[in-house]
FIBA-44761 format. One record per residue (C-alpha): x, z, y; residue number from 1. Coordinates in Angstrom, 2 decimals. Each point is the difference from the previous one (the first is absolute). Layout:
N
x;z;y;milum
X;Z;Y;NUM
...
END
This chain:
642
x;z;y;milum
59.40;-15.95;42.47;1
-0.71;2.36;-2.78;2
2.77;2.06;0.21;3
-0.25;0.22;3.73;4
-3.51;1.38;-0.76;5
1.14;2.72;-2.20;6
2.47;1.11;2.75;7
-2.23;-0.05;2.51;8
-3.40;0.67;-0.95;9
0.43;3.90;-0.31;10
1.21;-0.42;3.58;11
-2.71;-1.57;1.15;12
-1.99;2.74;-1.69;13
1.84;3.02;1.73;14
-0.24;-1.76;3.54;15
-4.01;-0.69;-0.27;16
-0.55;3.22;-1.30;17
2.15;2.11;1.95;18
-0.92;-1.68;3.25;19
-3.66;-0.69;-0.56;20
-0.70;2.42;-3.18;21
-2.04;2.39;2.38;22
-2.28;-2.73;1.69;23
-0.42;-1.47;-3.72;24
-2.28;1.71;-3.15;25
1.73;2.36;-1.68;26
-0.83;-1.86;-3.05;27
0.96;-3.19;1.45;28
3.94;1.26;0.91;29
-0.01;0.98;-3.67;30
-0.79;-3.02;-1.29;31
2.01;-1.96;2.57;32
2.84;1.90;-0.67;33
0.05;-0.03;-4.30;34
-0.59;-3.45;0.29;35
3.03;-0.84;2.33;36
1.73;1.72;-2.95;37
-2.08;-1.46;-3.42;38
0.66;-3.59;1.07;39
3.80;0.21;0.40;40
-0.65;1.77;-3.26;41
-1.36;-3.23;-1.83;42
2.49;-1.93;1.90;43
2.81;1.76;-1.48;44
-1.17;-0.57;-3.42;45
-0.28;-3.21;0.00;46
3.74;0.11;0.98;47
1.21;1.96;-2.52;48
-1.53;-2.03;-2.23;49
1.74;-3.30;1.73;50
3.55;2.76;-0.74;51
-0.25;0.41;-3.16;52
-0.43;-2.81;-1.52;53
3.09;-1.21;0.71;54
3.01;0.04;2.98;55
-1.83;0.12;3.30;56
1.53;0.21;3.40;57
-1.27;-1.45;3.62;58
0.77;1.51;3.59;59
-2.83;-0.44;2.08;60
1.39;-0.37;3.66;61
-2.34;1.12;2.78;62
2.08;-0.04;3.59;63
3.62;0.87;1.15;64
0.37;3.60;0.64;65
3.26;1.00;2.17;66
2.75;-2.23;1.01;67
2.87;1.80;1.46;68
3.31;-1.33;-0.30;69
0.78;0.20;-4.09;70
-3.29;1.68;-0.41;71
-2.33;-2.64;-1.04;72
-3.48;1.42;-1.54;73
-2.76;-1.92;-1.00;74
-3.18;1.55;-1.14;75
-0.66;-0.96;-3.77;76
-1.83;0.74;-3.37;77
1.58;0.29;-3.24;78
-1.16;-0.04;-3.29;79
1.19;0.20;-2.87;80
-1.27;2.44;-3.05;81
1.64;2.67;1.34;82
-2.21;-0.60;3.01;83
-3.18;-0.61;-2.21;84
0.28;3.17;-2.18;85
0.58;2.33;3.23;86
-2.99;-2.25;1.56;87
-2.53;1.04;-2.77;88
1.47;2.83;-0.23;89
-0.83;1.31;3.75;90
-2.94;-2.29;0.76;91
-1.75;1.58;-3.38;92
0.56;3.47;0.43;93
-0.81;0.19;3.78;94
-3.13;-1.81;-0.42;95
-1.01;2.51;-2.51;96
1.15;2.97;2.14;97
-1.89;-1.68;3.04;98
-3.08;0.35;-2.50;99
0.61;2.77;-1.05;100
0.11;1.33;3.59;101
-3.34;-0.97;0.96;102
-1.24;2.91;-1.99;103
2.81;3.01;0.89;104
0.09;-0.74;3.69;105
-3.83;-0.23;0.12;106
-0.11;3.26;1.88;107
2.96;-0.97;2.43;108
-1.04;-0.52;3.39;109
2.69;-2.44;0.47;110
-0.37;-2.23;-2.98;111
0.87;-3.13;2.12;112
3.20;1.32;1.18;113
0.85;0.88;-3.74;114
-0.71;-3.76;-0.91;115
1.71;-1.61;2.76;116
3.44;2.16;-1.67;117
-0.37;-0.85;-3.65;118
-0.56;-3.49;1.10;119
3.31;-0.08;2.38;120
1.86;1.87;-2.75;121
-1.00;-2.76;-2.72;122
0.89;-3.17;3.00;123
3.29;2.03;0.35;124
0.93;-0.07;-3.49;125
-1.10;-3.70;-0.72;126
2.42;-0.72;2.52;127
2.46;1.65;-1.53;128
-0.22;-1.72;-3.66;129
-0.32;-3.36;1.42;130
3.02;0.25;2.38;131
2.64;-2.74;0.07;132
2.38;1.91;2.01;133
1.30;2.89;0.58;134
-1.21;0.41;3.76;135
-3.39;-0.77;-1.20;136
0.16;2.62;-3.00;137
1.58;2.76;2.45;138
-3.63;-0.90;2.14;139
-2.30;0.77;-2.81;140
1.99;2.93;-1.15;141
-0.34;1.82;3.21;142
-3.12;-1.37;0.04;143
-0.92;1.57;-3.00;144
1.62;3.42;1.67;145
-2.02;0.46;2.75;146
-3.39;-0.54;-1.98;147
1.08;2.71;-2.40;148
0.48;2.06;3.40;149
-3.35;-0.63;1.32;150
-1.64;0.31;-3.88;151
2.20;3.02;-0.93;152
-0.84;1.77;3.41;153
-3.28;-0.88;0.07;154
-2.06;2.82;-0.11;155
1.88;0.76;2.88;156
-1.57;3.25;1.10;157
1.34;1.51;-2.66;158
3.92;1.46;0.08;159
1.39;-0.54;-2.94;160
-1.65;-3.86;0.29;161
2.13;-0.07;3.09;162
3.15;1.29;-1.39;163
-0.56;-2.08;-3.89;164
0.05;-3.01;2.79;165
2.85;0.93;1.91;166
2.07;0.42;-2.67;167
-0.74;-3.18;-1.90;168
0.91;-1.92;3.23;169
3.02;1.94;0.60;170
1.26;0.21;-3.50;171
-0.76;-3.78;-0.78;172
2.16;-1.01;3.71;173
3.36;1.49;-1.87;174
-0.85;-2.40;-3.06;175
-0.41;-3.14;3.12;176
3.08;1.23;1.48;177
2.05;-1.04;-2.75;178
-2.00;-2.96;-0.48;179
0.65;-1.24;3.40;180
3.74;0.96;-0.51;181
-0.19;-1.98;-3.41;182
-1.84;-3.16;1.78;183
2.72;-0.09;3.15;184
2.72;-0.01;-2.81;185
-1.61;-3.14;-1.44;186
-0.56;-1.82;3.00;187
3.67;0.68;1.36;188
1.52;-1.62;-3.54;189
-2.96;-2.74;-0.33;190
-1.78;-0.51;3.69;191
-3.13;-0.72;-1.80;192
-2.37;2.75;-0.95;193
-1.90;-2.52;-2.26;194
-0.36;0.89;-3.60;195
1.05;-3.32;-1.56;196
3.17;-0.37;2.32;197
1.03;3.70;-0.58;198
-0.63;-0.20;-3.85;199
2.02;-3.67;-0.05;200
3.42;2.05;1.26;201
-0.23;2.98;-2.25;202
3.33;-1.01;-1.67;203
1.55;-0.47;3.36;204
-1.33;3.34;1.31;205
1.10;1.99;-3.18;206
3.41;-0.91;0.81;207
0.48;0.69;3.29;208
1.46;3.27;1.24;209
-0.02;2.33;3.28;210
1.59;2.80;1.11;211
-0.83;3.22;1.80;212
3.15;2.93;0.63;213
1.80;-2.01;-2.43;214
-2.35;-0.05;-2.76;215
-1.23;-3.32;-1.45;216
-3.72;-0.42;-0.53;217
-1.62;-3.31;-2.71;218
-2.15;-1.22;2.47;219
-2.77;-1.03;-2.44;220
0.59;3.91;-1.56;221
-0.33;1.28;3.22;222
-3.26;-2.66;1.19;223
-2.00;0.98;-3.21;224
0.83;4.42;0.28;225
-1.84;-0.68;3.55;226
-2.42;-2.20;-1.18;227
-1.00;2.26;-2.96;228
0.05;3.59;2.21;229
-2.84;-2.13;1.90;230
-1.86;0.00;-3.40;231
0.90;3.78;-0.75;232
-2.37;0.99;3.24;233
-2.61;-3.08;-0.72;234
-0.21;1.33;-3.78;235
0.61;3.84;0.57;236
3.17;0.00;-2.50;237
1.75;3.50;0.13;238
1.50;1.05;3.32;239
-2.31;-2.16;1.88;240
-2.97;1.08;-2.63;241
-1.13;2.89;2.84;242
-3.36;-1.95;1.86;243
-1.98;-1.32;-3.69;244
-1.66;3.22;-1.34;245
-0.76;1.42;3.86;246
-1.85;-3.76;0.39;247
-2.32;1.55;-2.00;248
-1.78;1.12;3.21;249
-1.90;-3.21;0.82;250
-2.91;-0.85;-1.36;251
0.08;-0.38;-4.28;252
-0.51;-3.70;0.73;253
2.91;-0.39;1.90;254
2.22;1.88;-2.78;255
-1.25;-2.56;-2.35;256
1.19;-2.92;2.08;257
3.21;1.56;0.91;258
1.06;1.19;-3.32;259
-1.40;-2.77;-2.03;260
0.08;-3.48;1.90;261
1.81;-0.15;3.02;262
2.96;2.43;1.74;263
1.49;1.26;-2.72;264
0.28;-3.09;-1.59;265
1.79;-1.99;2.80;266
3.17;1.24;-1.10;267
-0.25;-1.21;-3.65;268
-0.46;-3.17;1.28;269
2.59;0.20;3.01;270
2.72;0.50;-3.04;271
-1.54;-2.74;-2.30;272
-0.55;-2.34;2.73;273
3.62;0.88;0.58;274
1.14;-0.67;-3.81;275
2.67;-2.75;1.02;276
1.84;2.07;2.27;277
-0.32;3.54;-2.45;278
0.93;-2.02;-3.13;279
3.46;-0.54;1.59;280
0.03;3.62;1.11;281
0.50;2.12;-3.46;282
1.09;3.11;1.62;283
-3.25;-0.12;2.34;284
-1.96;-0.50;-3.17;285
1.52;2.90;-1.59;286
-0.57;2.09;2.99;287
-3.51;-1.36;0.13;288
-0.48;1.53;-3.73;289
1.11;3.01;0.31;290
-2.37;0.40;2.97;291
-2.91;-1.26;-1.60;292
0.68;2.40;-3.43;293
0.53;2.93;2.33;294
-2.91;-0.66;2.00;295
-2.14;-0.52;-3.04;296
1.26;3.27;-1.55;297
-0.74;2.55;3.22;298
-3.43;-1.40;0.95;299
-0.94;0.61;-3.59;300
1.38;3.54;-0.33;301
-1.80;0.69;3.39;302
-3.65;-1.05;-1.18;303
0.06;1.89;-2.65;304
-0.84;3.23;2.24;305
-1.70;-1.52;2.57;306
-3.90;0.86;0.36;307
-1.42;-2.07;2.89;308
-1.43;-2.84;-2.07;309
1.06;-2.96;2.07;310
3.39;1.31;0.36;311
0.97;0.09;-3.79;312
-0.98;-3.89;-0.16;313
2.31;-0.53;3.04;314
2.99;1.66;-1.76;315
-1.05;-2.27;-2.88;316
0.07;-2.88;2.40;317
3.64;1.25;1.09;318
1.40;0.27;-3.24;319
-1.46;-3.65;-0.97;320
1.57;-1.43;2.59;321
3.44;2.02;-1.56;322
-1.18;-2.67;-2.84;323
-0.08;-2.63;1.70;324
3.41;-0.04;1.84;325
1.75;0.92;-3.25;326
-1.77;-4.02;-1.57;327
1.87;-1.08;3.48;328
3.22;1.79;-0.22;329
0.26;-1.68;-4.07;330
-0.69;-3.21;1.51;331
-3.58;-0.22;-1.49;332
-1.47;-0.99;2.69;333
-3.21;-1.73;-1.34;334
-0.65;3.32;-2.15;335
0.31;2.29;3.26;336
-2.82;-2.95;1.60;337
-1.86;0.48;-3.78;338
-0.52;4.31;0.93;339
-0.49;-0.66;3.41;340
-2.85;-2.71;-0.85;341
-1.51;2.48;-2.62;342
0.71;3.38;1.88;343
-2.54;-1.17;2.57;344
-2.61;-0.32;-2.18;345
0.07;3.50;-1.36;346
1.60;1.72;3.06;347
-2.61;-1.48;2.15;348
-3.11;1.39;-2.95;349
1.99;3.28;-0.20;350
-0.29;0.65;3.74;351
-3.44;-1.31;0.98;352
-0.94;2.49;-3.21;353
1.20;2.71;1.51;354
-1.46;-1.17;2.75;355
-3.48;0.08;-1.63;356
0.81;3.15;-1.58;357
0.38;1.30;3.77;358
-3.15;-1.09;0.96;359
-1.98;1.56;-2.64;360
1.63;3.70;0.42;361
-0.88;-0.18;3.75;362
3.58;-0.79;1.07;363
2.03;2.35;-2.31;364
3.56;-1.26;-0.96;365
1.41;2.68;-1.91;366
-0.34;-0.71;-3.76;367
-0.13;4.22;-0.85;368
-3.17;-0.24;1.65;369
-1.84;-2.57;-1.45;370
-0.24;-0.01;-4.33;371
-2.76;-1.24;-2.41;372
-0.48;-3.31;2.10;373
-0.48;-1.99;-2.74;374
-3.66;0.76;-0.47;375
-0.98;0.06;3.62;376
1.56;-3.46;1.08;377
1.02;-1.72;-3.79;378
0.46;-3.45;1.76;379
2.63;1.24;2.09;380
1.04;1.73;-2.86;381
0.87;-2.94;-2.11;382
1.42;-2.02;2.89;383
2.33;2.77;0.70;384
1.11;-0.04;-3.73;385
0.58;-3.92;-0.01;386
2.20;0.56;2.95;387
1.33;2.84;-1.69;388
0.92;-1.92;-3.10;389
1.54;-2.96;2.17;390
2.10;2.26;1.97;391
1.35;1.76;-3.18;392
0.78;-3.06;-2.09;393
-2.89;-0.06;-2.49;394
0.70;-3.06;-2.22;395
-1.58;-3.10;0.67;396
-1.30;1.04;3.46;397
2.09;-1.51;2.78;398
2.73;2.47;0.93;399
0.91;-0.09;-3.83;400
1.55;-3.30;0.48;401
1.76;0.41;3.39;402
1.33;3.50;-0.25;403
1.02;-0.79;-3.23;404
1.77;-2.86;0.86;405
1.71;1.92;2.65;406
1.42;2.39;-2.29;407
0.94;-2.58;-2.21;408
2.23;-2.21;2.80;409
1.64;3.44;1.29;410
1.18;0.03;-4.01;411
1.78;-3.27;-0.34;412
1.12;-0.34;3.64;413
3.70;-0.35;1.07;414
-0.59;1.46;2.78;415
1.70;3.40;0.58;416
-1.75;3.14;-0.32;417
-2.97;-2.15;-2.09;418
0.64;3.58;-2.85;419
-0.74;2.21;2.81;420
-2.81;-1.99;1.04;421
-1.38;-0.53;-3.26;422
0.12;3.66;-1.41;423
-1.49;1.34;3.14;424
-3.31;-2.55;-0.02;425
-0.26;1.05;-3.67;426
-0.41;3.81;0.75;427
-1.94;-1.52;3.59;428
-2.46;-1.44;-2.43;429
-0.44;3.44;-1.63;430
-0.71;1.84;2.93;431
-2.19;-2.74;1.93;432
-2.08;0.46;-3.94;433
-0.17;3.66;0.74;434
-1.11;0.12;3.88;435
-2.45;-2.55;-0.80;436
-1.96;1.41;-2.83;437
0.13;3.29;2.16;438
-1.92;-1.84;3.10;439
-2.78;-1.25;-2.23;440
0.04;3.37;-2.07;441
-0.14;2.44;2.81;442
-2.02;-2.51;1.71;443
-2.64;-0.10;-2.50;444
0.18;1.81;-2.89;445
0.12;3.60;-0.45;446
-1.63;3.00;1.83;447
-1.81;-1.23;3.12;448
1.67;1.99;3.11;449
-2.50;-2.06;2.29;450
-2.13;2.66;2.73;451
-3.49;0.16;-0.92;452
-0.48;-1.73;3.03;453
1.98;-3.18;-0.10;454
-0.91;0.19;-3.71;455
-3.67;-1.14;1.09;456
0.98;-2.68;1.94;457
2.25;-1.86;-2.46;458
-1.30;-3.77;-0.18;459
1.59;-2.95;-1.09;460
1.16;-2.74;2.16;461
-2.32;-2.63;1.78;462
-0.05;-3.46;-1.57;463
2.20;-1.25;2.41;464
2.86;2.30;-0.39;465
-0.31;-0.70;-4.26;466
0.01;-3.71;0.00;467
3.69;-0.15;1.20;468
0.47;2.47;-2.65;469
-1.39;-1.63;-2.36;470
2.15;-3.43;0.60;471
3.40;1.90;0.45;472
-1.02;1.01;-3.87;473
-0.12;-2.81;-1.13;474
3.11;-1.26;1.84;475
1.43;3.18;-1.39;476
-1.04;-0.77;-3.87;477
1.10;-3.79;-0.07;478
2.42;-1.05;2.73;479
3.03;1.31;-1.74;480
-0.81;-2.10;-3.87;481
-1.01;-2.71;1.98;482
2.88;-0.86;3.09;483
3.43;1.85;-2.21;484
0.78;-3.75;-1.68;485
0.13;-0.68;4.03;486
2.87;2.17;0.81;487
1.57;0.83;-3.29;488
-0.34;-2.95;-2.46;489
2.62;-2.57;-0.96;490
-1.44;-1.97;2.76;491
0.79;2.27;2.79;492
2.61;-2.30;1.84;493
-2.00;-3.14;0.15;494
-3.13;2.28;1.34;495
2.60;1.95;2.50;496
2.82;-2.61;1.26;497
-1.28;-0.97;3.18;498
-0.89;3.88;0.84;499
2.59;2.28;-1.57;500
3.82;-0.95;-0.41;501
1.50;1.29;-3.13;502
3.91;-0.62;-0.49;503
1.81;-1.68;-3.55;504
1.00;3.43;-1.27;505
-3.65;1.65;0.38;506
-2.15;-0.03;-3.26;507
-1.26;3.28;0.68;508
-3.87;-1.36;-0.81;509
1.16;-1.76;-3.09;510
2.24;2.82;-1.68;511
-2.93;2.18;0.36;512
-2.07;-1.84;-3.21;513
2.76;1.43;-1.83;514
0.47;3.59;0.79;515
-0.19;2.56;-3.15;516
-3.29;1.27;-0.96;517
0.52;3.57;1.63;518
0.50;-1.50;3.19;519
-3.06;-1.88;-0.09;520
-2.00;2.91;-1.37;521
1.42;2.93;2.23;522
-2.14;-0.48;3.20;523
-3.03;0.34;-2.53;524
1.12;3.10;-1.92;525
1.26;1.83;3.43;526
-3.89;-0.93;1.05;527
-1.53;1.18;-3.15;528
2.08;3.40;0.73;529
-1.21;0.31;3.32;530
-3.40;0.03;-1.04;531
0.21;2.20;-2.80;532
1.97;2.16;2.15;533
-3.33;-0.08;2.97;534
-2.37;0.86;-2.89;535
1.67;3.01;-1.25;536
1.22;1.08;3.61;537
-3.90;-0.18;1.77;538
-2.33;-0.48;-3.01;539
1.22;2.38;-2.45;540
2.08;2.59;1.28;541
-0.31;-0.47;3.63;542
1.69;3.37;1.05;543
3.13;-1.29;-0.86;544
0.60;-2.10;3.49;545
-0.73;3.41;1.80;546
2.48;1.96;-2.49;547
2.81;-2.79;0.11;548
-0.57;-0.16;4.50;549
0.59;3.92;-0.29;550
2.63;-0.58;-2.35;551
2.19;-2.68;1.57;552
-0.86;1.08;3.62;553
2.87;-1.24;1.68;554
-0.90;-3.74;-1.76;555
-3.01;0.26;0.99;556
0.04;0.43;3.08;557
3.05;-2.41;0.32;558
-2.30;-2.62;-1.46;559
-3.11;1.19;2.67;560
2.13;-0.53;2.92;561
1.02;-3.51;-1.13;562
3.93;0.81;-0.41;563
0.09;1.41;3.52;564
0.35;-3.58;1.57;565
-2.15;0.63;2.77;566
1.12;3.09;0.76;567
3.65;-0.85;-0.43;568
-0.87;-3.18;2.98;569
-1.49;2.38;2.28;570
3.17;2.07;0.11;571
2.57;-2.40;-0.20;572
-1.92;-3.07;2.33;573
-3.30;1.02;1.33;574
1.00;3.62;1.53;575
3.59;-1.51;1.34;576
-1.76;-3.19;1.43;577
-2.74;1.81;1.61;578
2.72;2.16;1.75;579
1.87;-2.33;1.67;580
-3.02;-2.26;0.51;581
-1.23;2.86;2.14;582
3.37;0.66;1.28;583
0.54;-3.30;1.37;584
-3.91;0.19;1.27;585
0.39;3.33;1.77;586
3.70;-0.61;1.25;587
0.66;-3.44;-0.06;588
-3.09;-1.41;0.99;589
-1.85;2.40;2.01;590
3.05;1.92;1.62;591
2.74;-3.17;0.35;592
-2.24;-3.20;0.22;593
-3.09;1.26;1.90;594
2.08;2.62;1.54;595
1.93;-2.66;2.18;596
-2.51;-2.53;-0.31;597
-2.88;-0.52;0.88;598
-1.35;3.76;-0.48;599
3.08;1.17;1.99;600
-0.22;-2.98;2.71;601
-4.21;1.01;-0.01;602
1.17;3.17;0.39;603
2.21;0.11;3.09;604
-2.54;-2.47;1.47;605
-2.55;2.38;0.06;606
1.95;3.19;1.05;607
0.96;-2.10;3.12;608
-3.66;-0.95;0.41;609
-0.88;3.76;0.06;610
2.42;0.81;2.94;611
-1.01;-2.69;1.51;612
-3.68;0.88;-0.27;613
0.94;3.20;1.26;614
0.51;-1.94;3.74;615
-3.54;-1.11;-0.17;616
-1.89;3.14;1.06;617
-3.27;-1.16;1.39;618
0.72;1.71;3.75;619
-0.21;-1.85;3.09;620
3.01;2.26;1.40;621
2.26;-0.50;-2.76;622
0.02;-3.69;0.79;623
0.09;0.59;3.54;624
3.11;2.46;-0.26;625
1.53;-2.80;-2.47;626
-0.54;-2.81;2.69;627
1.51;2.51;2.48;628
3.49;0.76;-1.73;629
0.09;-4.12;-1.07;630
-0.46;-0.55;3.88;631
2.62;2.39;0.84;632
2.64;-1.38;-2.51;633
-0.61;-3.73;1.55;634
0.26;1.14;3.26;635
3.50;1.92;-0.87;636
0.88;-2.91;-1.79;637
-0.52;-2.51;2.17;638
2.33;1.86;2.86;639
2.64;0.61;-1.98;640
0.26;-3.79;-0.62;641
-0.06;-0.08;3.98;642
END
């Protein structure tokens, strides 16, 4: 009954206050609607405490689903602790966003509207994580889609709302495609799309073969490349990595949810949920590594020259995904879980921040216009720097522990390309150090470049917006010393058996106790680095960013325009689709269907209705003279048959 309540209650939440929120106190849909959130909230801890102390694993069934032939779905909850952590993990940070939204969207006329989405968004998502099958995952994912639509889009007056929105759904359906494609392939070789049936036949499925124009495909190879390019649009991984910073165009409540808690993460868990059929995939997990190091490497070399405040954090966000499918691709799969668990925390405090810092400069989101913060609004200034010092590694804060550990497992893994991977989230960890310390240094210290005008304005946050600050803080400070004996002790496979699959020859989380001391220590020298690097670049000398722009133009701008992926889509897909989309509209359509259809057929119909309309003149003698000649042709008629 519990669990069903933490699926459900958010539901309940965005029906009652979508359908009723205007007849209802404005107040009273706000407190409705955190509170269909809060409680799943408690719920879930209580869970994850039930997970971790020891192997946990029940399947809740509710009804049967679809029964078609081989296709029998019944409608279930799992959990496991992979299901807890993502449980606490989305449950806690959307009840702090939904808090936290009280206060920004106070002005909103359509507050309700705005509630009724964050609340469908969360229900999505908890139907994701607590899937038992496939069908029902595939549900909550597109689930989980079309709320980011209608959050993403949802100032919708605006343009480039519209077009942020468009292209999320758009991008993310190329992801589904080859999710769909990878789901079908399991079905055909299992005819079950239930997780424990699938993940029982992963020995069988790795040895079974196809072929296409004479070419033989593994089928479990070929399942898990599908499976994963649906993660590569759900978790914005290079290629597919397009939609995340323009999603910066809803509301900074929604970019908190997105980036922290909920769509960006389904694809972590899609390939950890996944672990018995990727563990007997190698060359997928090698591809999956050299994705995730790539990814983490461009999103990081692209926020360091960005200037709209909430886009830098959701390059960061980008790149620490990178991070995140390189723990997958080694086979750590509990460490990848460990960053996404902590990454909330912080990414969640770094973007409601911003978000606060917003609010006080009247709306402003370009960091060279804002400077000497610090002593106008000093609580958001120390927030900021806790999320700061999360993001960047700081030890003994919680991304110390995870990214760390990351690192670490790309080291001693046997999986191919685990070099590449690691030496590239070294120098990642370097530049994410530098692009950080330049937010909060830009931000606010230095020269103010605030207008006199906004200038007078500049208030700190209402209560409301600072208390989920203030919690995310803490999370930030202690979740990472106190959970990392969770996911990276000795213990790890009694904690993990029922929820993540690891295979004989994988001691990736063991071997990393004993990597050499310069291993360990490089993520915290490359972040030491990138700070000292910040200072000197936009405390001390701070016309050497202009001189070194001017200097390395071309870079520069390279780096501006994000390596030319957008505009290298729009001239290979977007400009060649739109043409023959409007070719087949203008000819096909238009000209060929409604031509001889039912425009053409409409058409002719009406010509013949305008001669014949022609006959019906209104004059008496007209009909007469009509009446006459019919009279005269029955009369000749009628002899001639005499």
């Amino acid at each position: 009954m519990a669990l069903f309540l933490i699926v459900f209650l958010p539901l309940l939440g965005s029906l009652v206050v979508g359908f009723f929120g205007k007849k209802l106190n404005l107040m009273l849909s706000h407190t409705l609607s955190c509170l269909m959130i809060i409680i799943p909230f408690f719920l879930s801890l209580y869970f994850l405490k039930l997970t971790l102390s020891g192997s946990y694993y029940i399947v809740v069934p509710l009804f049967e689903w679809l029964s078609s032939g081989d296709l029998i779905t019944e409608w279930s909850l799992r959990l496991d602790l992979l299901t807890s952590v993502m449980l606490v993990v989305v449950t806690s940070v959307s009840s702090l966003v939904h808090i936290y939204s009280i206060g920004y969207m106070s002005h909103d006329p359509h507050q309700t509207r705005f509630f009724a989405y964050l609340s469908l968004f969360t229900f999505a998502m908890l139907i994701l994580v607590t899937s038992n099958n496939f069908l029902q995952l595939f549900f909550g994912w597109e689930g989980v889609g079309l709320a980011s639509y209608l959050l993403i889009g949802f100032w919708h007056k605006k343009d480039s709302a519209n077009s942020a929105a468009m292209k999320a759904f758009v991008v993310n359906r190329v992801g589904d495609f080859g999710f769909l494609i990878g789901l079908a392939i399991l079905f055909f070789y299992t005819s079950s799309l239930d997780f424990d049936t699938i993940f029982s036949m992963n020995e069988q499925l790795s040895s079974n073969t196809f072929s296409i124009f004479n070419m033989d495909f593994n089928v479990l190879n070929t399942a898990c490349f599908f499976l994963f390019m649906g993660a590569m649009g759900k978790s914005a991984q290079l290629f597919l990595h397009t939609w995340l910073p323009d999603a910066m165009e809803g509301p900074t409540p929604v970019s908190a949810l997105i980036h922290a808690a909920t769509m960006v993460t389904a694809g972590i868990f899609l390939v950890a949920r996944c672990s018995p059929l990727f563990e007997m995939s190698p060359s997928i997990l090698s591809f999956i590594t050299y994705i995730g190091a790539s990814t983490a490497f461009f999103a990081a070399t692209v926020a360091l020259v960005q200037n709209d405040i909430k886009r830098i954090v959701a390059y960061s966000t980008c790149s620490q995904l990178g991070y995140m499918f390189v723990a997958l691709g080694s086979g750590a799969y509990q460490i990848a879980i460990f960053h996404l668990f902590t990454h909330a925390f912080f990414k969640a405090l770094l973007f409601l921040g911003s978000g606060s810092v917003i609010h006080a400069v009247s709306d402003e989101q370009d960091i060279r216009k804002m400077g000497g913060l610090y002593k106008l609004i000093p609580f958001t200034w120390i927030v900021m720097l806790i999320g700061t010092l999360g993001l960047t590694g700081a030890p003994l804060l919680s991304g110390y522990y995870s990214k760390d550990g990351i690192i670490e497992a790309a080291f001693v893994s046997q999986t191919e390309g685990h070099f590449y991977a690691f030496y590239l989230l070294v120098f990642s960890a370097l530049l994410t150090s530098f692009y950080s310390w330049r937010l909060i240094f830009l931000t606010f210290n230095g020269k103010s470049n605030i207008s006199t005008e906004i200038f007078s304005k500049i208030h700190e946050s209402p209560k409301v917006m600072l208390f989920p600050l203030i919690v995310l803080s803490i999370l930030t400070i202690f979740s990472g010393i106190y959970f990392v004996d969770y996911f990276m002790s000795h213990d790890y496979q009694f904690l993990w058996q029922t929820a993540i699959y690891l295979s004989e020859s994988n001691h990736v989380i063991e071997s990393i106790h004993y990597v050499p001391k310069w291993v360990k220590y490089s993520p915290l020298v490359m972040m030491v680095l990138g700070l000292i690097t910040a200072i000197i670049f936009y405390l001390i000398y701070p016309s050497i960013p202009k001189f070194l722009s001017n200097k390395f133009n071309p870079l520069y701008k390279f780096l501006l325009n994000k390596w030319y992926f957008d505009e290298l889509y729009e001239s290979i897909f977007v400009r060649n689709i739109s043409r023959i989309g409007n070719f087949l509209s203008n000819f096909g359509d238009k000209r060929v269907i409604d031509g001889f259809g039912p425009d053409g057929i409409s058409s002719r119909v009406m010509d013949i209705a305008k001669q014949v309309s022609r006959i019906q003149t209104g004059y008496i003698y007209h009909y007469a003279f009509a009446m006459l000649i019919g009279l005269m042709l029955f009369i000749t008629y009628f002899f001639a048959r005499v």
